[in-house]
mmCIF file of the N, C-alpha and C atoms, coordinates in Angstrom:
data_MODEL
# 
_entry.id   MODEL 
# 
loop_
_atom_site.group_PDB 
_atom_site.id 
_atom_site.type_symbol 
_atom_site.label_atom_id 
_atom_site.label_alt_id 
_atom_site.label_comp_id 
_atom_site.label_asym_id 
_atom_site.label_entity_id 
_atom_site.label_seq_id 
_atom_site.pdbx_PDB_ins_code 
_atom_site.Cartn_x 
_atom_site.Cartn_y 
_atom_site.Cartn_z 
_atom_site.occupancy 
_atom_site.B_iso_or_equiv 
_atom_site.pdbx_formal_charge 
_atom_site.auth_seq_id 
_atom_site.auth_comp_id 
_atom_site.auth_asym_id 
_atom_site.auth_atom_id 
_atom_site.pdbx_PDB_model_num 
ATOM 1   N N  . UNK A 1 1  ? -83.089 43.465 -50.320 1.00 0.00 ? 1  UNK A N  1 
ATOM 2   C CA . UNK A 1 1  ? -82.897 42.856 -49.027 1.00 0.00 ? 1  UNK A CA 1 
ATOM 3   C C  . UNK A 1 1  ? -83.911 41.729 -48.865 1.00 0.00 ? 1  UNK A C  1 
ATOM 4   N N  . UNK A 1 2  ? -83.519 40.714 -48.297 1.00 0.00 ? 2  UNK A N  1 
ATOM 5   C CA . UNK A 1 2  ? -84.545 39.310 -48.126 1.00 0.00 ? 2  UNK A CA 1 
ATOM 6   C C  . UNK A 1 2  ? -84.843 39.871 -46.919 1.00 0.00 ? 2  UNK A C  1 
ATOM 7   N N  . UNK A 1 3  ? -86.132 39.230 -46.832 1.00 0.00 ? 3  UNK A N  1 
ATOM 8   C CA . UNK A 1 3  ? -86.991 39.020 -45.547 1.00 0.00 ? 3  UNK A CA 1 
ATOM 9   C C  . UNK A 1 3  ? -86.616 38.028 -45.001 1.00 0.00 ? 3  UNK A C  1 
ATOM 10  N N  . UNK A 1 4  ? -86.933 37.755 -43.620 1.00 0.00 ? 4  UNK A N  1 
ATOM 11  C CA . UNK A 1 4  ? -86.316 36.507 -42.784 1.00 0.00 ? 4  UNK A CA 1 
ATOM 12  C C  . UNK A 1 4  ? -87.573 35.622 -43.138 1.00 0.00 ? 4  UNK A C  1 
ATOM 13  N N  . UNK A 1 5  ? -88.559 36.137 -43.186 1.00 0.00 ? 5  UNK A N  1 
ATOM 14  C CA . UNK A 1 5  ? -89.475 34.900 -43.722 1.00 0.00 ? 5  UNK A CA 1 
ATOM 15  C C  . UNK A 1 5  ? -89.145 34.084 -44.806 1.00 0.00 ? 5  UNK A C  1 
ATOM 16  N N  . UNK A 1 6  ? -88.179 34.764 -46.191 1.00 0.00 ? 6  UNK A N  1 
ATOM 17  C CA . UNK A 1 6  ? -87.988 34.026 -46.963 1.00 0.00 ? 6  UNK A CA 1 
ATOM 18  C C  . UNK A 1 6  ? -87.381 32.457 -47.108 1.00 0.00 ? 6  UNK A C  1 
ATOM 19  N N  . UNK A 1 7  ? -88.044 31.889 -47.362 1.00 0.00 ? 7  UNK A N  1 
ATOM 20  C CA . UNK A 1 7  ? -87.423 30.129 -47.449 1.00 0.00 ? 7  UNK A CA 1 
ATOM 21  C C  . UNK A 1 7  ? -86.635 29.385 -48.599 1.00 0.00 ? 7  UNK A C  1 
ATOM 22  N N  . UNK A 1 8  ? -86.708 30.400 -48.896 1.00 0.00 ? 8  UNK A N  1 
ATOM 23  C CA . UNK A 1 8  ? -85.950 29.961 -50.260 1.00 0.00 ? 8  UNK A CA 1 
ATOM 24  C C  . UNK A 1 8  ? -84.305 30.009 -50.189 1.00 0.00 ? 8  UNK A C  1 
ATOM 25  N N  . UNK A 1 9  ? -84.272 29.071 -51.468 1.00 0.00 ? 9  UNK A N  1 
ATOM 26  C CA . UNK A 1 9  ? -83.178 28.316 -51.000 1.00 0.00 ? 9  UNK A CA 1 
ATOM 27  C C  . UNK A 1 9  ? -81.934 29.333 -52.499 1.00 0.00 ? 9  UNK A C  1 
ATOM 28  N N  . UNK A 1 10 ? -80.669 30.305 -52.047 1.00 0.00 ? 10 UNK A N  1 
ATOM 29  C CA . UNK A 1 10 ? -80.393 30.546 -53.096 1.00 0.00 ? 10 UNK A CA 1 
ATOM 30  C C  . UNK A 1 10 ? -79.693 29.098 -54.290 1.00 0.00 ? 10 UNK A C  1 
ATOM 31  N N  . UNK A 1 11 ? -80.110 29.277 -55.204 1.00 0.00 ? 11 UNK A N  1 
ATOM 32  C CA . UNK A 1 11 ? -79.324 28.559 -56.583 1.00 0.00 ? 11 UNK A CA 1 
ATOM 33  C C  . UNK A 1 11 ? -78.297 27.967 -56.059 1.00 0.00 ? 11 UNK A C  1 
ATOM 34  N N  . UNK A 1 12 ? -77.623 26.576 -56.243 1.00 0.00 ? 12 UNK A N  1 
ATOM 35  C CA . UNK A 1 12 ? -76.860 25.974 -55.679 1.00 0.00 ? 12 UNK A CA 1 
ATOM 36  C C  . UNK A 1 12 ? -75.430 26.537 -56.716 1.00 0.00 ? 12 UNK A C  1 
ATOM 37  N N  . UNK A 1 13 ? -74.144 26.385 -56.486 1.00 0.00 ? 13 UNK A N  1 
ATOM 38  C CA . UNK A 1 13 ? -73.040 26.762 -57.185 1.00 0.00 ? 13 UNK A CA 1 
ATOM 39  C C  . UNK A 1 13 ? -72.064 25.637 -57.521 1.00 0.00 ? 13 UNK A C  1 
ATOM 40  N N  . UNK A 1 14 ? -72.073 25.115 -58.556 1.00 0.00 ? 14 UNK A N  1 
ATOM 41  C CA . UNK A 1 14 ? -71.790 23.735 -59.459 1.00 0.00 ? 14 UNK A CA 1 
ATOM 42  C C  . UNK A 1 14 ? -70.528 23.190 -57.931 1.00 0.00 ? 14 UNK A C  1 
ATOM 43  N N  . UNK A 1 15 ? -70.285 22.280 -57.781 1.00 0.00 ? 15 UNK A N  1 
ATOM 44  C CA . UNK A 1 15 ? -69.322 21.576 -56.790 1.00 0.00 ? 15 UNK A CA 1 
ATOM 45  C C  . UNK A 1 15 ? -67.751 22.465 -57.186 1.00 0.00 ? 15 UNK A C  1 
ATOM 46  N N  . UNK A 1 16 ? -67.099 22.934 -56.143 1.00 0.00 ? 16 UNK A N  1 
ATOM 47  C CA . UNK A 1 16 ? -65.969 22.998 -56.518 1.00 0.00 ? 16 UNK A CA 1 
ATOM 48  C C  . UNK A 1 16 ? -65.336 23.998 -57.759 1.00 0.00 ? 16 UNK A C  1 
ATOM 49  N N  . UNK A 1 17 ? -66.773 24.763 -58.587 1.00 0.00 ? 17 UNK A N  1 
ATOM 50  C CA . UNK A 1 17 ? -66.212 25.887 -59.603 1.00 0.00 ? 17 UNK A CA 1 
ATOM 51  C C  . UNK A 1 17 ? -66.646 26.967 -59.229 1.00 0.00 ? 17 UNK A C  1 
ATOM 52  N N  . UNK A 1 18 ? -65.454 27.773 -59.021 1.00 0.00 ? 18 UNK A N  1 
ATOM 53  C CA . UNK A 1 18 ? -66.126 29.399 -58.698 1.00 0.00 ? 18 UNK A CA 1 
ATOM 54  C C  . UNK A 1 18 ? -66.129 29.846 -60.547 1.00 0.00 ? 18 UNK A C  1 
ATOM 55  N N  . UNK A 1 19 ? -65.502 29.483 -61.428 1.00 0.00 ? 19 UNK A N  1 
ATOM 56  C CA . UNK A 1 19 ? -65.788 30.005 -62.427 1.00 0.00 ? 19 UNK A CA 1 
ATOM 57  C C  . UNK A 1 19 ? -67.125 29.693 -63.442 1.00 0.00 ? 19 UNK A C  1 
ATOM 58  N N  . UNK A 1 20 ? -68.018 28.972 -62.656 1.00 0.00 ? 20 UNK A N  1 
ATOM 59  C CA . UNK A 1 20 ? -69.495 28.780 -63.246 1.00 0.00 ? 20 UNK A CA 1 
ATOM 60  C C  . UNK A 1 20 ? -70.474 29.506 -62.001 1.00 0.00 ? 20 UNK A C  1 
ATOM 61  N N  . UNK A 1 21 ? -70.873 30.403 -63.033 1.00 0.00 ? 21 UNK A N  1 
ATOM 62  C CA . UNK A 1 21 ? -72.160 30.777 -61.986 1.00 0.00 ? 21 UNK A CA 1 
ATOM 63  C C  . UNK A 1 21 ? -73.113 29.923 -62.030 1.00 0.00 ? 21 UNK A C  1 
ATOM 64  N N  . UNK A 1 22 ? -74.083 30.149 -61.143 1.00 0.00 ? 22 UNK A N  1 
ATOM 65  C CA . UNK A 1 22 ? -75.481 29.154 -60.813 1.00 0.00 ? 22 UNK A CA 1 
ATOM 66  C C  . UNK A 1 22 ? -76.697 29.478 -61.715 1.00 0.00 ? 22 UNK A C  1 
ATOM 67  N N  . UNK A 1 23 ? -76.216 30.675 -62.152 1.00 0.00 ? 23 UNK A N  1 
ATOM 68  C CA . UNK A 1 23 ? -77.483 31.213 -63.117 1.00 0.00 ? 23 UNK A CA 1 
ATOM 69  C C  . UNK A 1 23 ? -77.086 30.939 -64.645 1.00 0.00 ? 23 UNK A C  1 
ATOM 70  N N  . UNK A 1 24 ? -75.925 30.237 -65.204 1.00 0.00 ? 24 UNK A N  1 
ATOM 71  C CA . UNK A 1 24 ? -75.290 30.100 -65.874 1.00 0.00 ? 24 UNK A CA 1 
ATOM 72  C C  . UNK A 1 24 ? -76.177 28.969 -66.993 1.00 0.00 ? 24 UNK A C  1 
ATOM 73  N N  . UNK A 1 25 ? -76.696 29.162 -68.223 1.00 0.00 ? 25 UNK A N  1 
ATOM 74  C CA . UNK A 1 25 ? -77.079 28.480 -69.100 1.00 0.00 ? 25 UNK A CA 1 
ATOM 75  C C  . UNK A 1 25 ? -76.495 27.114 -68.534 1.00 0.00 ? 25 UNK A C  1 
ATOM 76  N N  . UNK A 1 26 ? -74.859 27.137 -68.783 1.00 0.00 ? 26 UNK A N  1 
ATOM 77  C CA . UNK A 1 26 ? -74.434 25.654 -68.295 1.00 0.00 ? 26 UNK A CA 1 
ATOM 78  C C  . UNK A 1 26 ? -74.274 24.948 -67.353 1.00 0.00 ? 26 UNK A C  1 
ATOM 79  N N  . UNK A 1 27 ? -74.566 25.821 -66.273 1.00 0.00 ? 27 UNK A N  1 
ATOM 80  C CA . UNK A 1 27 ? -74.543 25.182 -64.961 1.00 0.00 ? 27 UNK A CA 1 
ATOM 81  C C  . UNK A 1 27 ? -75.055 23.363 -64.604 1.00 0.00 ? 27 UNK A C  1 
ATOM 82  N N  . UNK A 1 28 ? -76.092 23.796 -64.938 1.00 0.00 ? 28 UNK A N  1 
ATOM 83  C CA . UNK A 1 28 ? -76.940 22.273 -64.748 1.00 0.00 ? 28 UNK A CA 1 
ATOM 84  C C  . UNK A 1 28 ? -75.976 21.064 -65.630 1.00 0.00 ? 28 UNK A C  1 
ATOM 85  N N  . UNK A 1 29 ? -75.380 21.097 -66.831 1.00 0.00 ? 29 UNK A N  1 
ATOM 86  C CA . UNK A 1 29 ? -74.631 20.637 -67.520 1.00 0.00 ? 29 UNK A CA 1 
ATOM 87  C C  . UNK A 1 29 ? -73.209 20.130 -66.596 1.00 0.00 ? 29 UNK A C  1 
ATOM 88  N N  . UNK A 1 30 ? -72.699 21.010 -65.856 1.00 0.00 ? 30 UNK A N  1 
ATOM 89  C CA . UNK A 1 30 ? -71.230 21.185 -65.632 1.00 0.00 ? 30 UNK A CA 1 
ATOM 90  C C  . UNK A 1 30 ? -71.803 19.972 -64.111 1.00 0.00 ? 30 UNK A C  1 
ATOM 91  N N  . UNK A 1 31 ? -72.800 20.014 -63.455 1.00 0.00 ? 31 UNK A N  1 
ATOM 92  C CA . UNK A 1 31 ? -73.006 19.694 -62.341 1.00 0.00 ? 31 UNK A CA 1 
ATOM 93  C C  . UNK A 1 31 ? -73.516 18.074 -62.882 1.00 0.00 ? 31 UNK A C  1 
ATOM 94  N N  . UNK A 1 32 ? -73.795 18.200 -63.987 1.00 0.00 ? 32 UNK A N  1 
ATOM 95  C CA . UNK A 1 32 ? -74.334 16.575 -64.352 1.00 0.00 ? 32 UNK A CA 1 
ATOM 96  C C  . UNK A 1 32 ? -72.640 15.705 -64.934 1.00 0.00 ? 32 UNK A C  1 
ATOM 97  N N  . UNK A 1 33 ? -72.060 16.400 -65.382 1.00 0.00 ? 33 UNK A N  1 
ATOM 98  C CA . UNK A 1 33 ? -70.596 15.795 -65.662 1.00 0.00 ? 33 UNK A CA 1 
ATOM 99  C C  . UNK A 1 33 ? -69.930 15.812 -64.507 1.00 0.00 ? 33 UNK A C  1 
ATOM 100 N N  . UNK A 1 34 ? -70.014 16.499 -63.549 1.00 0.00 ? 34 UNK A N  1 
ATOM 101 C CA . UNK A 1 34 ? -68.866 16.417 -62.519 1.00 0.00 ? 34 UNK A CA 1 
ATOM 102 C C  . UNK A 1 34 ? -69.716 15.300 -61.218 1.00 0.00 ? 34 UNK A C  1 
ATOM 103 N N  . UNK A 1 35 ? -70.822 15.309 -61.181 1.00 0.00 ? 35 UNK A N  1 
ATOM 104 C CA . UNK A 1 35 ? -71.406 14.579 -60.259 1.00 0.00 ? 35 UNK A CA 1 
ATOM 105 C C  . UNK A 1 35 ? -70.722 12.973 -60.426 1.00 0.00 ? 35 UNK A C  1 
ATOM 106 N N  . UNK A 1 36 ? -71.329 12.235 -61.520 1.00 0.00 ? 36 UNK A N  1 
ATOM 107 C CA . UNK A 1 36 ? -69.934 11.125 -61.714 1.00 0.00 ? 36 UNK A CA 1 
ATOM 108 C C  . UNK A 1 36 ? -68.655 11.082 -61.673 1.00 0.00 ? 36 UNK A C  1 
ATOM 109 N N  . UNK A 1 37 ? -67.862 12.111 -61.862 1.00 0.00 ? 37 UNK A N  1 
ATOM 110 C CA . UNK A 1 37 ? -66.357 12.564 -62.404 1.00 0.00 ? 37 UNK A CA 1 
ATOM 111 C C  . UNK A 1 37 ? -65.860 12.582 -63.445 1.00 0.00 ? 37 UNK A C  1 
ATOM 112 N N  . UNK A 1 38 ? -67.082 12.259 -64.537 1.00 0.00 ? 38 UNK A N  1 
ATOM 113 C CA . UNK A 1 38 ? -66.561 12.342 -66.053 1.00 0.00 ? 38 UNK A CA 1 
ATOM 114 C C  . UNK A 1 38 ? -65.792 13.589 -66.343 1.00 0.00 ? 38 UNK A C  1 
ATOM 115 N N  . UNK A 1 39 ? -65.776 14.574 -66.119 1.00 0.00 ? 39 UNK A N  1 
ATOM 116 C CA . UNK A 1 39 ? -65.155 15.719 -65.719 1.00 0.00 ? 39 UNK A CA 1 
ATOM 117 C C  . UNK A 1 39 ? -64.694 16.247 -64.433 1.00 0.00 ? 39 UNK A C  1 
ATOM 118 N N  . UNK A 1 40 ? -63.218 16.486 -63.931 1.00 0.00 ? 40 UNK A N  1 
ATOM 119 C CA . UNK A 1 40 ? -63.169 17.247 -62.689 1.00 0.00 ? 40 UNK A CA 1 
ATOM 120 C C  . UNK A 1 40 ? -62.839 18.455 -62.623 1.00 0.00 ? 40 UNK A C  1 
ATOM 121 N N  . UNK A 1 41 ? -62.894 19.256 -63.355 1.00 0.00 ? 41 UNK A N  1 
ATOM 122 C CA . UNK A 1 41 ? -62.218 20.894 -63.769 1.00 0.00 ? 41 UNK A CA 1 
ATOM 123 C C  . UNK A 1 41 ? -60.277 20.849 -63.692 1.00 0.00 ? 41 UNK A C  1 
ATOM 124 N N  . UNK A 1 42 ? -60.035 21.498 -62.986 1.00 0.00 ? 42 UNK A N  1 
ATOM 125 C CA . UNK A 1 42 ? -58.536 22.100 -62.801 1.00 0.00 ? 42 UNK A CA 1 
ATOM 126 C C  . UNK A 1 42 ? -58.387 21.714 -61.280 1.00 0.00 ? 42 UNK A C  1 
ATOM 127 N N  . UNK A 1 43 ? -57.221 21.842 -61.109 1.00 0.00 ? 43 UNK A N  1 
ATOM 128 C CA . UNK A 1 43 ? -56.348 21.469 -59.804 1.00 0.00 ? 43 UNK A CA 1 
ATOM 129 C C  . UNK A 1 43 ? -57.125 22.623 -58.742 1.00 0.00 ? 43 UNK A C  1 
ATOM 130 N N  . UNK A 1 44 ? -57.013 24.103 -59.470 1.00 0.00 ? 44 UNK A N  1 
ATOM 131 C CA . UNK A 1 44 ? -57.059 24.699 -59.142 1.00 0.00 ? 44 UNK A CA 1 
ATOM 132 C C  . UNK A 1 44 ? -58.805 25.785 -58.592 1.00 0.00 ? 44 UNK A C  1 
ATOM 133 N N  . UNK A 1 45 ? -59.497 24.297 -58.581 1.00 0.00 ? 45 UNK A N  1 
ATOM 134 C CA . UNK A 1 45 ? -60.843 24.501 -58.478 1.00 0.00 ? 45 UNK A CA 1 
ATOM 135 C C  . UNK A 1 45 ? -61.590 25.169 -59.394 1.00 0.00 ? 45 UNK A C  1 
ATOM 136 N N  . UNK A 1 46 ? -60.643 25.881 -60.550 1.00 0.00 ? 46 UNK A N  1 
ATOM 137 C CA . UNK A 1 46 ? -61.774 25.989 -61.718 1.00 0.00 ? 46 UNK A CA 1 
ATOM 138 C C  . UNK A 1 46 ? -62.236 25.205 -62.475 1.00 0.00 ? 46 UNK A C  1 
ATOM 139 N N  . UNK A 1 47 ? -63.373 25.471 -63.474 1.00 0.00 ? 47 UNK A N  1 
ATOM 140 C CA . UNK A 1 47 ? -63.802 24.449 -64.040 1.00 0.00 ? 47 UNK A CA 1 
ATOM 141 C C  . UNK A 1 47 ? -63.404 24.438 -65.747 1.00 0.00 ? 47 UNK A C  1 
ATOM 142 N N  . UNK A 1 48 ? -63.358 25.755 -65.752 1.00 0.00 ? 48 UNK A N  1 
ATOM 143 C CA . UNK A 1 48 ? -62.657 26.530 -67.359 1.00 0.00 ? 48 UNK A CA 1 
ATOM 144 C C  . UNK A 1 48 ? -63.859 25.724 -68.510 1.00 0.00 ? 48 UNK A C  1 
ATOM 145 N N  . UNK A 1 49 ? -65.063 26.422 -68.335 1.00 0.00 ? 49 UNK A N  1 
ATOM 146 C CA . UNK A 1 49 ? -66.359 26.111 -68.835 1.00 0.00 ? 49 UNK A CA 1 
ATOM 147 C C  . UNK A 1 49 ? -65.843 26.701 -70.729 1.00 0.00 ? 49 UNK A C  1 
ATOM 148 N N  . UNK A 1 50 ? -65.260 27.685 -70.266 1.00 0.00 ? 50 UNK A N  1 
ATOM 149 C CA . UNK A 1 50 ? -64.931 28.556 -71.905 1.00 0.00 ? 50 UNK A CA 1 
ATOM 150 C C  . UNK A 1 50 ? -63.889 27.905 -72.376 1.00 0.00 ? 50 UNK A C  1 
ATOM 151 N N  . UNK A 1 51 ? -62.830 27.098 -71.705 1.00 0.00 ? 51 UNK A N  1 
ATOM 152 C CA . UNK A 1 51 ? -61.370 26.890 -72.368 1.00 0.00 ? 51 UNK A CA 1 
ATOM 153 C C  . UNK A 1 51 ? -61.313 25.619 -73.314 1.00 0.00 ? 51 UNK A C  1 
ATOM 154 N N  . UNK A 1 52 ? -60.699 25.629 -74.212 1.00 0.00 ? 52 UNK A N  1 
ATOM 155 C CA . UNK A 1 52 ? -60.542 24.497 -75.116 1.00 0.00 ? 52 UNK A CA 1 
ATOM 156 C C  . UNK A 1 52 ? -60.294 23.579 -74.694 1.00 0.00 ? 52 UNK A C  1 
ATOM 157 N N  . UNK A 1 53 ? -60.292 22.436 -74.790 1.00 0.00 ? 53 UNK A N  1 
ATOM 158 C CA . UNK A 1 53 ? -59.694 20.810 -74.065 1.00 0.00 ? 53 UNK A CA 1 
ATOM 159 C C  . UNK A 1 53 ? -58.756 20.498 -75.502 1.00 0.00 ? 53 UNK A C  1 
ATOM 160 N N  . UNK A 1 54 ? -57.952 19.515 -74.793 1.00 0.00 ? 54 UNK A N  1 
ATOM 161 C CA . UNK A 1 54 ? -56.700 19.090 -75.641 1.00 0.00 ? 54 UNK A CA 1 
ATOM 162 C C  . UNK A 1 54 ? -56.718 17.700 -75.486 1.00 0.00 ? 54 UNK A C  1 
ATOM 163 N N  . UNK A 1 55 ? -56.339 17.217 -76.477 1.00 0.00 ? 55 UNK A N  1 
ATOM 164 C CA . UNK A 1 55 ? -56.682 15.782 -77.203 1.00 0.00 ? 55 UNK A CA 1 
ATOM 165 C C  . UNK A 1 55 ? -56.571 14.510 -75.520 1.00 0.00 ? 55 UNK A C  1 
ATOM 166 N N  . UNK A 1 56 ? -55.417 14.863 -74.827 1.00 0.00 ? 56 UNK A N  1 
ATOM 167 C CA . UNK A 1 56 ? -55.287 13.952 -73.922 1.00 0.00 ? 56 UNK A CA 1 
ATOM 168 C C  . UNK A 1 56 ? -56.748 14.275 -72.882 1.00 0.00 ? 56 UNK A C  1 
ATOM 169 N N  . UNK A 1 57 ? -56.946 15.385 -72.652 1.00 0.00 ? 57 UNK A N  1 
ATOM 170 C CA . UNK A 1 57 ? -58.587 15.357 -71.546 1.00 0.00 ? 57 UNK A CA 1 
ATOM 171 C C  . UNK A 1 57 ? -59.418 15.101 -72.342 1.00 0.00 ? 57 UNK A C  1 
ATOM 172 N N  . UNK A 1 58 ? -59.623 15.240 -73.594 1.00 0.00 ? 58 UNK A N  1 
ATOM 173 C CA . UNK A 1 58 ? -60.828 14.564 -74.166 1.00 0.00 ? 58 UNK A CA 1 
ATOM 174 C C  . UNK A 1 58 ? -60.436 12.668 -73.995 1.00 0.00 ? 58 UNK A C  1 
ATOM 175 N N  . UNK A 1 59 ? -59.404 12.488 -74.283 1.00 0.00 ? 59 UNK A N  1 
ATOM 176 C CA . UNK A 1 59 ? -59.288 10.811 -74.089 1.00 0.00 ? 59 UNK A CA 1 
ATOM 177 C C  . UNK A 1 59 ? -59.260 10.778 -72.346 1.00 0.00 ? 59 UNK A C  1 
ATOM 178 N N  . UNK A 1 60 ? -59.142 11.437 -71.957 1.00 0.00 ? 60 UNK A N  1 
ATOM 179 C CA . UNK A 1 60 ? -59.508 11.025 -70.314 1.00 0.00 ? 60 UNK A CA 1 
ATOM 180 C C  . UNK A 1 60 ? -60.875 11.063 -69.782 1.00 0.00 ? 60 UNK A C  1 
ATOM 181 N N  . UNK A 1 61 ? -61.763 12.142 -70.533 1.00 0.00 ? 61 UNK A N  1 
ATOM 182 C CA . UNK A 1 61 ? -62.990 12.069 -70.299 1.00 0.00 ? 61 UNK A CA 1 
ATOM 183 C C  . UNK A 1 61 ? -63.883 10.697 -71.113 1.00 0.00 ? 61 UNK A C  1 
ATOM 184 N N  . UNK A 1 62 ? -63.141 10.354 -71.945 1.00 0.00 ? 62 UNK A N  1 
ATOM 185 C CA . UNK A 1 62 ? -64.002 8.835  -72.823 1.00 0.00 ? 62 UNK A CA 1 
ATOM 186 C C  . UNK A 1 62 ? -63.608 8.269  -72.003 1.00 0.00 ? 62 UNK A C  1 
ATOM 187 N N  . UNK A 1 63 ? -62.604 7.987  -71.247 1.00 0.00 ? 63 UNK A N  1 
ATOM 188 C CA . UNK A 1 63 ? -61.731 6.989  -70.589 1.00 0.00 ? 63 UNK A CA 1 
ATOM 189 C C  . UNK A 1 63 ? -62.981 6.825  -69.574 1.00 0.00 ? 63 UNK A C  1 
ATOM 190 N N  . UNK A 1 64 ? -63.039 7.581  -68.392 1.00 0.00 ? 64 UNK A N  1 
ATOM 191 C CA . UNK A 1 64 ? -63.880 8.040  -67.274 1.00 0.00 ? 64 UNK A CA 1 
ATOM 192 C C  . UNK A 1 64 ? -65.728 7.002  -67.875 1.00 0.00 ? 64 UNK A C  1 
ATOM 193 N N  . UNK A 1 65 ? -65.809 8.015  -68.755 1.00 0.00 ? 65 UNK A N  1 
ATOM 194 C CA . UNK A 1 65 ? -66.839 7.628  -69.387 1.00 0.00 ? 65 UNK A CA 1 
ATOM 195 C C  . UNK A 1 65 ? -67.353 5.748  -69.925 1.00 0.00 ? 65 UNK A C  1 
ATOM 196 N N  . UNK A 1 66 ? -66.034 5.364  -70.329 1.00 0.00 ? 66 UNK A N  1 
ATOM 197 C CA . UNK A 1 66 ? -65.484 3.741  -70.548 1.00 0.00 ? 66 UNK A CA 1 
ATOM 198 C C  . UNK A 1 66 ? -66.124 3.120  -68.810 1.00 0.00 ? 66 UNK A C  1 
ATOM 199 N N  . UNK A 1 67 ? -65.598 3.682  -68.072 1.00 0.00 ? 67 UNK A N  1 
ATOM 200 C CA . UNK A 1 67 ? -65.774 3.191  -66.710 1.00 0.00 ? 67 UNK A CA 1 
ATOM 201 C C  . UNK A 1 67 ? -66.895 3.509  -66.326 1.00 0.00 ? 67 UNK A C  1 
ATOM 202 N N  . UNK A 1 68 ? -66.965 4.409  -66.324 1.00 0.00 ? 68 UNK A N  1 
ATOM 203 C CA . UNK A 1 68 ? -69.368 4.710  -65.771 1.00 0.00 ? 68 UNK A CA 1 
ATOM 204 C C  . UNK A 1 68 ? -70.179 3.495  -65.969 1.00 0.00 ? 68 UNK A C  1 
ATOM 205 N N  . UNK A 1 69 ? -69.737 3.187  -67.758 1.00 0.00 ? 69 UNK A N  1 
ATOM 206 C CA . UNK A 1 69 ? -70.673 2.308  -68.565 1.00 0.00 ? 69 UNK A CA 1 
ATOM 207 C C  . UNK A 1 69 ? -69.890 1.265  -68.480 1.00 0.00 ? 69 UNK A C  1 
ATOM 208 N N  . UNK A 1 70 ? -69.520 0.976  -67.747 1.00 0.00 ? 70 UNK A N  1 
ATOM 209 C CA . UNK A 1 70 ? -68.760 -0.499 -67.496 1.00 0.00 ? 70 UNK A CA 1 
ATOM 210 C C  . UNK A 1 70 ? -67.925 -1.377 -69.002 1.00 0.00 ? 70 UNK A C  1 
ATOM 211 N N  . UNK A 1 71 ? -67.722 -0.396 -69.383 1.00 0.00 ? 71 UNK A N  1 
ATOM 212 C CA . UNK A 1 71 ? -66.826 -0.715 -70.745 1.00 0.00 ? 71 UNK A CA 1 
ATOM 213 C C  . UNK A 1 71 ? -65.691 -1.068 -70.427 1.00 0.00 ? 71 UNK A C  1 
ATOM 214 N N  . UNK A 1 72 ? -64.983 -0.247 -69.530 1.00 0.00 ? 72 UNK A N  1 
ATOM 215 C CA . UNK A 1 72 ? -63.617 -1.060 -69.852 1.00 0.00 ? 72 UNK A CA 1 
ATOM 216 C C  . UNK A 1 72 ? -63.405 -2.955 -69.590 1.00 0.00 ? 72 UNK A C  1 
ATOM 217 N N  . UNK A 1 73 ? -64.012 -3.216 -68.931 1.00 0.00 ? 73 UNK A N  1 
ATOM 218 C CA . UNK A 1 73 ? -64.378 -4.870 -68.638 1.00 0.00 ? 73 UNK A CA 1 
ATOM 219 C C  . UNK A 1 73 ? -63.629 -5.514 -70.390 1.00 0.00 ? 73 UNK A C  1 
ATOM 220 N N  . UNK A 1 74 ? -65.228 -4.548 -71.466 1.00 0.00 ? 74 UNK A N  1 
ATOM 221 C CA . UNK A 1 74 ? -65.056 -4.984 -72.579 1.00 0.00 ? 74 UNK A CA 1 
ATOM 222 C C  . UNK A 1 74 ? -63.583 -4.966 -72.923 1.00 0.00 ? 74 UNK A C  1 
ATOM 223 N N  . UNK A 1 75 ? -63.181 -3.444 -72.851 1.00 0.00 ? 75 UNK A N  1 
ATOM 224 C CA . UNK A 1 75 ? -61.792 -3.565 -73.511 1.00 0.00 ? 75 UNK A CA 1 
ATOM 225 C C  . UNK A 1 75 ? -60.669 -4.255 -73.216 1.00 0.00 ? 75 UNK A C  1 
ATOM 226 N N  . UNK A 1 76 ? -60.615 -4.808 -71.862 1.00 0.00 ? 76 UNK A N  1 
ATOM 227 C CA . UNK A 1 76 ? -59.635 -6.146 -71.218 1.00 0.00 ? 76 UNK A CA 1 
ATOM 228 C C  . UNK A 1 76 ? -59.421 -6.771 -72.163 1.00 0.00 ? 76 UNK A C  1 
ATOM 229 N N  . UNK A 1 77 ? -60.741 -7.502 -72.401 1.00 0.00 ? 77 UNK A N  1 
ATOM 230 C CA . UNK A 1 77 ? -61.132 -8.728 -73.244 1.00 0.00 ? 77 UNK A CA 1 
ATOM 231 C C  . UNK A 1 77 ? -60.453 -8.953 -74.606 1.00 0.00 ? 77 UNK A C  1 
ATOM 232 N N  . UNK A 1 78 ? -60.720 -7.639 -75.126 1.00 0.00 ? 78 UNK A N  1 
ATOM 233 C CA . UNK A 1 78 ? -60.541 -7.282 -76.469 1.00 0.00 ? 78 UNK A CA 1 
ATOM 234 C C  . UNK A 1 78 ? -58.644 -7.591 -76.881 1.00 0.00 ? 78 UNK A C  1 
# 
């Protein structure tokens, strides 16, 4: 049981995934990809930290990634 004195703040829970806990090795990881949107999980608010990705979300996440780093500009050009 917490004390009401306590100030502490519990562990924050990655944006939007109930399937990552906060205590989770990857947490900090999942919250640094989704903070830009290089990653957005599932429709369905998971984030599916364990599930395989398939060739088109990996080219959507370079894609994403193209745009952070202001690459696609380059690839217009090209």
């Amino acid at each position: 049981m917490k004390d009401k004195t306590d100030t502490t703040k519990p562990a924050e829970q990655p944006k939007g995934s109930p399937d990552v806990p906060a205590d989770a090795w990857f947490a900090e990881y999942v919250n640094y990809v989704a903070e830009p949107g290089l990653m957005q999980g599932y429709a369905d608010g998971r984030f599916g930290p364990e599930d395989n990705i398939t060739r088109e979300q990996l080219a959507a996440i370079l894609w994403r990634c193209c745009k952070v780093l202001q690459w696609v500009r380059l690839f217009a050009v090209l």
